[in-house]
DRENDO-1510 file (C-alpha; in Angstrom, 1 decimal, always signed):
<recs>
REC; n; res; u; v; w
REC; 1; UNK; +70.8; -114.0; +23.7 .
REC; 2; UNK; +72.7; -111.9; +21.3 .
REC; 3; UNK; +74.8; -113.2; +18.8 .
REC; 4; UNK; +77.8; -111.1; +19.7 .
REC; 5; UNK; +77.0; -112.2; +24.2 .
REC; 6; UNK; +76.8; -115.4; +22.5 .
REC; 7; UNK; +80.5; -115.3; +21.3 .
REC; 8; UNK; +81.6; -113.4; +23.7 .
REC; 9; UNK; +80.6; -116.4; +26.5 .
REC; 10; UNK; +81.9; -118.9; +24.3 .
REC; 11; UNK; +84.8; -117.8; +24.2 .
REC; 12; UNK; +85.3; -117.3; +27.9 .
REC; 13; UNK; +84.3; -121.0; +28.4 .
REC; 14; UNK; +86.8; -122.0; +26.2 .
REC; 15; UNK; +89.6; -119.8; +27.6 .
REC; 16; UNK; +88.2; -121.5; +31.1 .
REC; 17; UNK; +88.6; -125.0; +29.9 .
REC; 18; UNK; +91.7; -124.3; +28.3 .
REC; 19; UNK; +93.1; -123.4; +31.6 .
REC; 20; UNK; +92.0; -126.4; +33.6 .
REC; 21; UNK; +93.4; -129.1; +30.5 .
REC; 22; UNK; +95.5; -131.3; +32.1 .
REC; 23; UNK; +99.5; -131.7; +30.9 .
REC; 24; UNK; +100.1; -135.2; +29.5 .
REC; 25; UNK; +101.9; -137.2; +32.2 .
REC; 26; UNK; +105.2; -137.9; +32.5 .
REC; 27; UNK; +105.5; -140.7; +30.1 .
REC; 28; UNK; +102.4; -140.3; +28.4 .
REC; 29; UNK; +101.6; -138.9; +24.7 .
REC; 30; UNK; +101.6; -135.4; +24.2 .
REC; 31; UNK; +99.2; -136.0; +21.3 .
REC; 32; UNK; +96.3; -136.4; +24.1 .
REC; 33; UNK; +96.2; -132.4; +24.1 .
REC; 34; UNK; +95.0; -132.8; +20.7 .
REC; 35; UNK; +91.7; -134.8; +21.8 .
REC; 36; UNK; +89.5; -131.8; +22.1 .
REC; 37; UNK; +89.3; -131.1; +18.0 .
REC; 38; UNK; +86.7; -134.1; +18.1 .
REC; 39; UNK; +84.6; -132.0; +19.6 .
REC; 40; UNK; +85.3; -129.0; +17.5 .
REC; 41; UNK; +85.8; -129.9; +14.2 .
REC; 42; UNK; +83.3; -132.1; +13.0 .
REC; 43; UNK; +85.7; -133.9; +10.1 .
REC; 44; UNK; +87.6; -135.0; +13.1 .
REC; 45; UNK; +84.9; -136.3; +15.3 .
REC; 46; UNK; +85.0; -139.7; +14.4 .
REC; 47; UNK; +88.4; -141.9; +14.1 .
REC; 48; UNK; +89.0; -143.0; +10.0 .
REC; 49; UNK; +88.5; -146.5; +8.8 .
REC; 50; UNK; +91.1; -148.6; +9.0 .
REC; 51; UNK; +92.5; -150.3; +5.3 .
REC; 52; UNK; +91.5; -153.9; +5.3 .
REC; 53; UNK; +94.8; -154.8; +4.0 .
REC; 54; UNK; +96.4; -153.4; +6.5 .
REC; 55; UNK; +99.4; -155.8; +7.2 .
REC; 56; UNK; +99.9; -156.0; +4.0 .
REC; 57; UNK; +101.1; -152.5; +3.2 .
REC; 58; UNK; +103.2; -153.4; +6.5 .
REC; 59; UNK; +105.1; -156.3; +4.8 .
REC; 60; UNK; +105.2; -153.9; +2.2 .
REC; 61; UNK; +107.2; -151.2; +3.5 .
REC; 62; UNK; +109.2; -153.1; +5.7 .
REC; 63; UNK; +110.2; -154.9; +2.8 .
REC; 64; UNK; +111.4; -151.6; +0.7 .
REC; 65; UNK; +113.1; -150.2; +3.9 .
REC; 66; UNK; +115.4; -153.4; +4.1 .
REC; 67; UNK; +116.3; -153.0; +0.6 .
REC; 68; UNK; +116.5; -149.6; +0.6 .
REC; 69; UNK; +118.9; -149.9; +3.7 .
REC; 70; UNK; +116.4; -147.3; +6.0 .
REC; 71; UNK; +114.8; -149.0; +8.7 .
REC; 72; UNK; +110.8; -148.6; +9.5 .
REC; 73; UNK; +109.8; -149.6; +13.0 .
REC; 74; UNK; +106.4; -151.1; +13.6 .
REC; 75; UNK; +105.7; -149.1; +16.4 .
REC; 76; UNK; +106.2; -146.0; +14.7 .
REC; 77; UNK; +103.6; -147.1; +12.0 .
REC; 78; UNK; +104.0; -145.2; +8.7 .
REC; 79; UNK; +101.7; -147.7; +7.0 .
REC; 80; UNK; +98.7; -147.1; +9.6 .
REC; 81; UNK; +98.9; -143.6; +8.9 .
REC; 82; UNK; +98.8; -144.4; +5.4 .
REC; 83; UNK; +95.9; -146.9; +5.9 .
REC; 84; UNK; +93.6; -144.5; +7.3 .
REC; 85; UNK; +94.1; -141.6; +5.0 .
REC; 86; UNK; +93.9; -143.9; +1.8 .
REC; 87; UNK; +91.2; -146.6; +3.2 .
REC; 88; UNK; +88.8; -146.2; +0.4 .
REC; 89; UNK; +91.7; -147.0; -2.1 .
REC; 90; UNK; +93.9; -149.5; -3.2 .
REC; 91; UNK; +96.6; -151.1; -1.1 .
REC; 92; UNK; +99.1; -150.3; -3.4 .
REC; 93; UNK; +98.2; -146.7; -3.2 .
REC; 94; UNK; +98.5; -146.7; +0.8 .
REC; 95; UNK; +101.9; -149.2; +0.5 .
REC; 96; UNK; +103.6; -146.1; -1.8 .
REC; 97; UNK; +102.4; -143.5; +0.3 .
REC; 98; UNK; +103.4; -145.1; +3.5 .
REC; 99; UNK; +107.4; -146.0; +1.6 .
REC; 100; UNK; +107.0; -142.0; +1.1 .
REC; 101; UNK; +106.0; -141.2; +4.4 .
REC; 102; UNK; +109.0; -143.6; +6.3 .
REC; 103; UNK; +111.7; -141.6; +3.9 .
REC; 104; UNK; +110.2; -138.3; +4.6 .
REC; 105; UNK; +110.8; -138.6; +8.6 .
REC; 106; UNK; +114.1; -140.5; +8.1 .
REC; 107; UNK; +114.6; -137.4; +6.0 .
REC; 108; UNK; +113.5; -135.1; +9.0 .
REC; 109; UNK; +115.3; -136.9; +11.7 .
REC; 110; UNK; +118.7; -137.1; +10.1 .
REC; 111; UNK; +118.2; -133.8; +9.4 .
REC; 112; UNK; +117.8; -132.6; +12.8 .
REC; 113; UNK; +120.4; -134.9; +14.8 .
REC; 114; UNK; +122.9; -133.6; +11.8 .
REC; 115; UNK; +123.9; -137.0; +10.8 .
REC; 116; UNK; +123.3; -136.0; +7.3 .
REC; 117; UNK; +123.9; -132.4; +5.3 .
REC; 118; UNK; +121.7; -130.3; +3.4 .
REC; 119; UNK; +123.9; -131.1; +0.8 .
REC; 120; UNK; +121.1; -134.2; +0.4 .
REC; 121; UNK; +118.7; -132.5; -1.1 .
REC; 122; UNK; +121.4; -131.5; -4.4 .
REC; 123; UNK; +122.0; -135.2; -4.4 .
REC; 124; UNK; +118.8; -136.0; -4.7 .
REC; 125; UNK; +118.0; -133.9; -7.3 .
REC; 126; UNK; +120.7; -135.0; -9.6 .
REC; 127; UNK; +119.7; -138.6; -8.8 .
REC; 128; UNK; +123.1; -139.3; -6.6 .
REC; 129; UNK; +122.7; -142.9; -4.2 .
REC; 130; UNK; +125.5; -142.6; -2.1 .
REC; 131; UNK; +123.9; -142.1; +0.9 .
REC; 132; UNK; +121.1; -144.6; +2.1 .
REC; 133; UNK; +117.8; -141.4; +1.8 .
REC; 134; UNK; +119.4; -140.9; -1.7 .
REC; 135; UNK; +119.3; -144.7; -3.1 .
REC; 136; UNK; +115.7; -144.9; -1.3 .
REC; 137; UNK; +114.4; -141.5; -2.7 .
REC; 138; UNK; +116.0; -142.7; -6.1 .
REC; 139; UNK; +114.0; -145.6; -6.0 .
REC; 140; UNK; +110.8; -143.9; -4.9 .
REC; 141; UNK; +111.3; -141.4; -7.6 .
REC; 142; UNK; +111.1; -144.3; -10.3 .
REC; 143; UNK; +108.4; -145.5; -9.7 .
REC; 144; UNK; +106.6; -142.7; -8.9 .
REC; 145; UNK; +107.5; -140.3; -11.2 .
REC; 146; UNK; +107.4; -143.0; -14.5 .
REC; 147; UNK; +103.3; -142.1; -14.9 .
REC; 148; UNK; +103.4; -138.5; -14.4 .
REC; 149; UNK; +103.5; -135.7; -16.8 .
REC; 150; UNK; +106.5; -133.0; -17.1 .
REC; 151; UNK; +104.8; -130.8; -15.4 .
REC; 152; UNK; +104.0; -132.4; -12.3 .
REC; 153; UNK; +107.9; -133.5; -11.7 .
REC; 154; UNK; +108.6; -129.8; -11.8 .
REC; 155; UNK; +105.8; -129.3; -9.4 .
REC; 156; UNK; +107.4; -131.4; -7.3 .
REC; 157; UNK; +111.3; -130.3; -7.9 .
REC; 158; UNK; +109.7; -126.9; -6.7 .
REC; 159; UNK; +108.7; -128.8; -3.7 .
REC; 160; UNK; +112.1; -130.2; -3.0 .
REC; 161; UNK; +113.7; -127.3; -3.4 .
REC; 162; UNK; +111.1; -125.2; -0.8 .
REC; 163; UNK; +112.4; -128.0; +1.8 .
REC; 164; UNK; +115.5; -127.5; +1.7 .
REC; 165; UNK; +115.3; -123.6; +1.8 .
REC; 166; UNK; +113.3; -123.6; +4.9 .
REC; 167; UNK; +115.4; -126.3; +6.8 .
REC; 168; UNK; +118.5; -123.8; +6.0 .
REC; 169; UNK; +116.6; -121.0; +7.4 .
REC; 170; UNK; +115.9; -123.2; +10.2 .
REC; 171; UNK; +119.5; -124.2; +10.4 .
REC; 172; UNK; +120.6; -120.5; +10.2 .
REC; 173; UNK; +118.0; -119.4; +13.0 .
REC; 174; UNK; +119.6; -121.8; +15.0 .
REC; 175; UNK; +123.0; -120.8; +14.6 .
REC; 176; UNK; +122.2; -117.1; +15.0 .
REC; 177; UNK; +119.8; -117.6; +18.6 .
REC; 178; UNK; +117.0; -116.2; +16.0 .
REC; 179; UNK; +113.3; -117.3; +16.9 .
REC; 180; UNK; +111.0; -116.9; +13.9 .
REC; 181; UNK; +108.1; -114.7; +14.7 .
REC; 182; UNK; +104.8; -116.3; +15.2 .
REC; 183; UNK; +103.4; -114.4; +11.3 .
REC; 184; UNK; +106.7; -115.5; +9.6 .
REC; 185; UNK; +106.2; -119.8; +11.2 .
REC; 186; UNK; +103.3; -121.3; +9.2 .
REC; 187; UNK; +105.1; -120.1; +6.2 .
REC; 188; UNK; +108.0; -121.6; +7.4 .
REC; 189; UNK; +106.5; -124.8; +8.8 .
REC; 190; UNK; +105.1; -125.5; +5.1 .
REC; 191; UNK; +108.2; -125.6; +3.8 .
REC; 192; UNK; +109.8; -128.0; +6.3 .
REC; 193; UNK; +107.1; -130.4; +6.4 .
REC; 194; UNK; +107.8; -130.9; +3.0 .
REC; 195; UNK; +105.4; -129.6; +0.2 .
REC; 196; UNK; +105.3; -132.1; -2.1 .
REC; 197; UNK; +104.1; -134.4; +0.3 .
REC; 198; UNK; +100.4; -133.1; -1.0 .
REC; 199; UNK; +101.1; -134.0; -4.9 .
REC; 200; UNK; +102.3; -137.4; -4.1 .
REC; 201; UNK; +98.6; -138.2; -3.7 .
REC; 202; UNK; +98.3; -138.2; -7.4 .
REC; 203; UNK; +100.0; -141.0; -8.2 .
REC; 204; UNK; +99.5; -143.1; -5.8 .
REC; 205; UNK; +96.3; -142.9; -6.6 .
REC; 206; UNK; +97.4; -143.2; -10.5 .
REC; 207; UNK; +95.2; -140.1; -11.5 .
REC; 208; UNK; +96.7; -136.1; -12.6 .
REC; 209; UNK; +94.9; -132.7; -11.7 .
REC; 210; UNK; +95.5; -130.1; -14.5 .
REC; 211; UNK; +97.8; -127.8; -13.8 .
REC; 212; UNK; +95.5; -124.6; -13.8 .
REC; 213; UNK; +93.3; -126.6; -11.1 .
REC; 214; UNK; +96.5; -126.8; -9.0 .
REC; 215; UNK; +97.3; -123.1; -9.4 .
REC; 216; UNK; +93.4; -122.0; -8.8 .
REC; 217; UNK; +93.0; -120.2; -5.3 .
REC; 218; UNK; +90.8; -122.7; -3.7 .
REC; 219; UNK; +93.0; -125.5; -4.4 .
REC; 220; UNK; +96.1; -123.9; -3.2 .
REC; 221; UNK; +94.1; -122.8; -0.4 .
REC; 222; UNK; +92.9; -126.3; +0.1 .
REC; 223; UNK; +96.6; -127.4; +0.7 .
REC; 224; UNK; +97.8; -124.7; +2.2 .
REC; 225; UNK; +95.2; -125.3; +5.2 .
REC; 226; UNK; +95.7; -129.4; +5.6 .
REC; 227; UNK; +99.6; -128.8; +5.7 .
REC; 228; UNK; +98.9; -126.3; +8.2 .
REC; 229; UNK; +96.5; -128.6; +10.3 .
REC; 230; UNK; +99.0; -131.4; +10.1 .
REC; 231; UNK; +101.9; -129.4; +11.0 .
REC; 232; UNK; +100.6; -128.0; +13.8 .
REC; 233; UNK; +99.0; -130.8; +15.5 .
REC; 234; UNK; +102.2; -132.6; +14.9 .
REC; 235; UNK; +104.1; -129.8; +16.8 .
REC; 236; UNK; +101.6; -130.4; +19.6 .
REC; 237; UNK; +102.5; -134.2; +19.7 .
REC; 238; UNK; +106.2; -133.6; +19.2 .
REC; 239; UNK; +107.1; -130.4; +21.7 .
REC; 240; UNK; +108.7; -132.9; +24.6 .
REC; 241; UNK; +111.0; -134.5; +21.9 .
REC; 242; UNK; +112.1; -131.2; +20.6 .
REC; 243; UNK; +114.2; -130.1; +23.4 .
REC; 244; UNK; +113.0; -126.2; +23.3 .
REC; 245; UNK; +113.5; -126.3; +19.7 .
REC; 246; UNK; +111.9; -123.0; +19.1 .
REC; 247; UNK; +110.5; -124.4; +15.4 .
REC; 248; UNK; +107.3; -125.6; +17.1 .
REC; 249; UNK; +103.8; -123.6; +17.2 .
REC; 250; UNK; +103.6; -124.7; +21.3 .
REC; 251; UNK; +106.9; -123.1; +22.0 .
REC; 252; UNK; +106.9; -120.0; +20.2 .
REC; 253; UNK; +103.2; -118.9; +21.3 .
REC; 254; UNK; +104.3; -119.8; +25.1 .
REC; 255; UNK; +107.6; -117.6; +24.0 .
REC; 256; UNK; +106.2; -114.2; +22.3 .
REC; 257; UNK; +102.5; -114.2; +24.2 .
REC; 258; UNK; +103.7; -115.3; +27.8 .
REC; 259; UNK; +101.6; -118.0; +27.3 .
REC; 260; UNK; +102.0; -121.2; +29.8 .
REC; 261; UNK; +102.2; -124.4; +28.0 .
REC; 262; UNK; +98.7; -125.5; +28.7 .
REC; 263; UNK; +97.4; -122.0; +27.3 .
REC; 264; UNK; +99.4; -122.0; +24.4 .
REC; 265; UNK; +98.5; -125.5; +23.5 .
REC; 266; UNK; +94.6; -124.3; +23.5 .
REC; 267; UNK; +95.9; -121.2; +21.3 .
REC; 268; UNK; +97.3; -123.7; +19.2 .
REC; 269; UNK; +94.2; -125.7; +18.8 .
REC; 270; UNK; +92.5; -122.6; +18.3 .
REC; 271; UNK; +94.1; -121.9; +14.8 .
REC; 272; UNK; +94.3; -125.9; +14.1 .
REC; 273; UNK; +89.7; -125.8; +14.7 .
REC; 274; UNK; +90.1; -122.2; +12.2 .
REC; 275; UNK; +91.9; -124.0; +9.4 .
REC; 276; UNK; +90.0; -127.0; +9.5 .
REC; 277; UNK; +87.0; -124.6; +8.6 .
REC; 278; UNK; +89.4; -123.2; +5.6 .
REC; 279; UNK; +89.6; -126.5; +4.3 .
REC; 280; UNK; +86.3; -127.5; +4.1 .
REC; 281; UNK; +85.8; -123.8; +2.2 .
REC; 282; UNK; +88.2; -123.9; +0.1 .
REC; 283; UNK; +86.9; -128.2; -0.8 .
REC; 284; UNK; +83.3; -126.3; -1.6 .
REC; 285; UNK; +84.9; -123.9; -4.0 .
REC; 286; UNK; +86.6; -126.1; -5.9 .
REC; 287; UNK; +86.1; -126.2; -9.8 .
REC; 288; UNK; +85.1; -129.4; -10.5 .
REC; 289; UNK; +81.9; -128.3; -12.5 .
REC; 290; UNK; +84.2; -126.6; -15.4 .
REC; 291; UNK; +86.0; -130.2; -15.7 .
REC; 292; UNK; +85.2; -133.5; -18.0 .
REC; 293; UNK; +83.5; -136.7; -15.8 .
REC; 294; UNK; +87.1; -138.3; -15.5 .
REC; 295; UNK; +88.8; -135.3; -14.8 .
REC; 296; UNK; +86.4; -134.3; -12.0 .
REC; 297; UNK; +86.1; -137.8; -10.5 .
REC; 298; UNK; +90.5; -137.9; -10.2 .
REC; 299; UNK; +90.2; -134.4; -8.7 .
REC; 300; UNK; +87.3; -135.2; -6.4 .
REC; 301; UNK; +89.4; -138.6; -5.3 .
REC; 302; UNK; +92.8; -136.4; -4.7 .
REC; 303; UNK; +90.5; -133.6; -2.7 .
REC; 304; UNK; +88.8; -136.7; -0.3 .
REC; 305; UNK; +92.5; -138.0; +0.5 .
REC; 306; UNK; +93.5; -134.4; +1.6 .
REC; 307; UNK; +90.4; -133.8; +3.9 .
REC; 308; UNK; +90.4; -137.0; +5.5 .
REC; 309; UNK; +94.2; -136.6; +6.2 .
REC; 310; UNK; +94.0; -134.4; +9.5 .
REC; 311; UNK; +91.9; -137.7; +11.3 .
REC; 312; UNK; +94.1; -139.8; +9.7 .
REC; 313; UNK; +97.3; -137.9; +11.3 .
REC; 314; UNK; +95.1; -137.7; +14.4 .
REC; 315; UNK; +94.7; -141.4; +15.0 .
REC; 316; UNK; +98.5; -142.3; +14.3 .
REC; 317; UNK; +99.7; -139.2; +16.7 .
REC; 318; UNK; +97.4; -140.8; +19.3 .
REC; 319; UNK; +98.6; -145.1; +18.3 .
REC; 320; UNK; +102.3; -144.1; +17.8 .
REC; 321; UNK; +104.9; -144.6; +19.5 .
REC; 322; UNK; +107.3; -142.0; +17.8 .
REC; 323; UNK; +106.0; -139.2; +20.2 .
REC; 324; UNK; +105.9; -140.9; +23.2 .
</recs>
């Protein structure tokens, strides 16, 4: 069989399956959609080892939540996620992601139930503590920030600042009716989900990439495709909260292709399988030969946390109950 007959019946297949995927239950986790990328990507085929210490980056972050006056449910498990993607680390380095990670979605969810402005995101910058996400992102800041170099707290001010730019354009689509095009959303999507989620690795895990390895292609690329992966699938897992939000891969391919919801999830998944490929390009062309041992070794270590993040986010879609 012909290589090109030999796509072409692959892909009809697929469309078939695709077709005959059943809708998560009433009740049940959207996330289940998400199931057939073990069988497509190969990074996601098997689930990622669990931290050993697992309960005690728990006590951990439930700890700094109380004191930080933000709450972090159990059931939600911030620290699991955290567990998984840093399992071949230190505790501490999960317990500081996982602090990161329970802000971040208090961040998100105030944000869309409008209990909060985007006002925050000035306070935060200037290092105001009025509200309870500005005391906890002060707090998170300092220790975060104290071993870091100039240069990467400007990387991540950049971050910030991307945030709140694409929640206001969110915030102004909403208020205009406006329904971002499928081209302009994965743009869109990367600034939401909050960019500098990817260069808090580096200090958790106490290390720095140079600065021209963070501006070189493949490492942008190498970002760019695991915030994409772990956007998406978490619009997949999150469409029944959303209410018809229109900010959600799912919704707008069902809106602009006439897709129905099972269809469009599988053209979802579609992209999700595609990027997963452009990660583990991008991790191949990475320039660790032109860099000392150390150097290399911190890179390598910050490169491993960002391709086993997609299982990680995986498993805790699938465990959590914040979806469901």
């Amino acid at each position: 069989m012909s290589t090109t007959v030999f796509a072409t019946v692959r892909t009809a297949l697929r469309s078939a399956l695709a077709s005959m995927m059943p809708l998560p239950r009433r009740g049940g986790s959207a996330a289940l959609a998400l199931l057939p990328l073990t069988e497509r990507v190969p990074a996601m085929a098997a689930p990622c080892r669990m931290h050993p210490a697992v309960y005690a980056i728990e006590a951990a972050v439930i700890d700094w939540a109380r004191r930080t006056g933000l709450r972090a449910d159990p059931e939600v498990g911030f620290h699991r996620m955290a567990g998984r993607a840093f399992a071949e680390f230190d505790a501490a380095a999960a317990a500081l992601f996982a602090q990161w990670l329970t802000w971040l979605f208090h961040l998100d969810d105030e944000l869309d139930e409008g209990s909060c402005s985007l006002d925050i995101f000035q306070g935060m910058l200037k290092g105001a503590s009025r509200h309870p996400l500005e005391a906890a992102f002060a707090d998170l800041w300092r220790v975060t920030s104290a071993r870091m170099s100039d240069k990467w707290r400007a990387r991540f001010a950049v971050g910030l600042q991307r945030q709140h730019d694409a929640c206001r354009a969110e915030a102004d689509n909403r208020a205009s009716g406006r329904m971002p095009t499928l081209e302009e959303y994965p743009a869109l999507r990367r600034g939401t989900v909050g960019p500098y989620v990817y260069d808090l690795v580096e200090p958790c895990l106490r290390v720095e990439v140079p600065a021209w390895v963070h501006e070189c292609e493949p490492w942008q690329q190498l970002v760019e495709a695991c915030s994409d992966v772990t956007a998406w699938c978490n619009d997949v897992a999150s469409r029944p909260k959303e209410r018809g939000d229109v900010h959600n891969f799912v919704v707008l391919a069902m809106r602009q292709l006439g897709l129905g919801e099972r269809e469009a999830t599988a053209w979802v998944l579609d992209r999700i399988a595609g990027r997963c490929q452009d990660m583990r390009k991008a991790a191949r062309l990475l320039p660790l030969d032109d860099l000392g041992p150390k150097e290399a070794r911190d890179a390598a270590k910050v490169a491993c946390a960002y391709l086993a993040a997609p299982r990680a986010h995986l498993d805790w879609l699938l465990e959590s109950k914040r979806y469901a």
